[in-house]
C-alpha positions in Angstrom: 1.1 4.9 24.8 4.3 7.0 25.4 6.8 5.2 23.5 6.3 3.7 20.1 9.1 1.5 18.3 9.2 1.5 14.6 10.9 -1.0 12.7 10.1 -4.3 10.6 10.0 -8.4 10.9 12.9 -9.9 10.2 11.2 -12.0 7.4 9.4 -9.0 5.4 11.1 -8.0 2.7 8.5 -7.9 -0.1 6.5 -4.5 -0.9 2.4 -4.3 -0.1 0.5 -1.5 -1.5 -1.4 1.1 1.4 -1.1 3.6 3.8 0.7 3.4 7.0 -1.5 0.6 8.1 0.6 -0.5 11.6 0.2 0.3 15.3 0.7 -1.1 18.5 1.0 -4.7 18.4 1.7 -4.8 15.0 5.1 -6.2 14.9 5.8 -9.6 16.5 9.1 -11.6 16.9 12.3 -11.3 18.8 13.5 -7.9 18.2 16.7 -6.7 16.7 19.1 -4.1 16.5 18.6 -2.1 20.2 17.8 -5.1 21.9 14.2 -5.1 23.6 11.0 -6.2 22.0 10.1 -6.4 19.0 8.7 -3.3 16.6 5.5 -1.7 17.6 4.4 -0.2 13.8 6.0 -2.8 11.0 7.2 -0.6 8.7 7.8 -3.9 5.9 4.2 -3.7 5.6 4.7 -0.2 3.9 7.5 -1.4 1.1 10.3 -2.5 0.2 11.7 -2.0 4.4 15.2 -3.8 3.7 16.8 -1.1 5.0 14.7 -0.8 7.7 16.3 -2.3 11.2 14.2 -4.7 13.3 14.0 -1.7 15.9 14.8 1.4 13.7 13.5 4.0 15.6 11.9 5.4 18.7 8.7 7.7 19.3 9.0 8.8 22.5 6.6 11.0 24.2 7.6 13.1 27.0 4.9 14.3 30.0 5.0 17.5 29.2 3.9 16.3 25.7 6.9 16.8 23.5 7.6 13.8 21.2 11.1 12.9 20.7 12.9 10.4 17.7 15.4 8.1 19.0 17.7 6.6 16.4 18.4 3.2 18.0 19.1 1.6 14.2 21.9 0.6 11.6 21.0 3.7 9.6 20.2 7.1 9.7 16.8 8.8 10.3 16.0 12.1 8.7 13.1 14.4 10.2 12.4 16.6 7.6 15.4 16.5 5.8 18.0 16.6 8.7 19.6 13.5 9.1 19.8 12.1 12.9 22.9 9.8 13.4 23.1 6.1 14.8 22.0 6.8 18.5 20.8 10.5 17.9 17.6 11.8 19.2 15.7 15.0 17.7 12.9 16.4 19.3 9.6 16.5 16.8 7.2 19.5 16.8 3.9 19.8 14.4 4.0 17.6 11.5 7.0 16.3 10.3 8.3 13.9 7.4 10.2 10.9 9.0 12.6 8.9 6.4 13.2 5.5 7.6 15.7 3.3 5.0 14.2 5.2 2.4 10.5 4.8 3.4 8.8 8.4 4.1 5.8 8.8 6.5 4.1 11.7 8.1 4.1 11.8 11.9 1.8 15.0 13.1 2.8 15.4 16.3 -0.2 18.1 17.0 -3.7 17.0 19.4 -6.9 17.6 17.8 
């Protein structure tokens, strides 16, 4: 898959221990903020996601392999510490540390 939406349900608000544990499919709903469907990773699985948007963020992945952030949520993103603005984009190279409404994952963007 080239494009993976991160973001949380609308109902999940209380924290569950683990590991990023979703993936495609995992989100279900209407969608929110950005319009479109729903989140592909649900990121309230993770913690406490209330400041996480419906539709928070985008992975993109371009054909020459590249993998791009899109910002489409309330909030900022921050890829390893530099913050990308409402409607931003950065591009992601080797493994970085996404912050997502205070939630932090890893996101290697290398092929093994």
């Amino acid at each position: 898959k080239s494009e993976v939406v991160l973001g949380r349900k609308a109902a999940t608000l209380l924290p569950n221990a683990g590991g990023v544990t979703g993936g495609p499919g995992a989100g279900t709903g209407k969608g929110g903020e950005g319009g479109g469907a729903a989140a592909d990773v649900d990121l309230g699985l993770e913690g406490d996601a209330s400041r996480v948007s419906r539709r928070h963020a985008v992975l993109r992945r371009h054909p020459s392999g590249v993998w791009w952030l899109d910002n489409i949520g309330r909030s900022s993103v921050y890829v390893n510490g530099a913050e990308v603005a409402r409607g931003g984009c950065q591009e992601l190279a080797g493994r970085v540390l996404l912050v997502l409404g205070g939630l932090r994952l890893v996101f290697d963007t290398e092929s093994r």
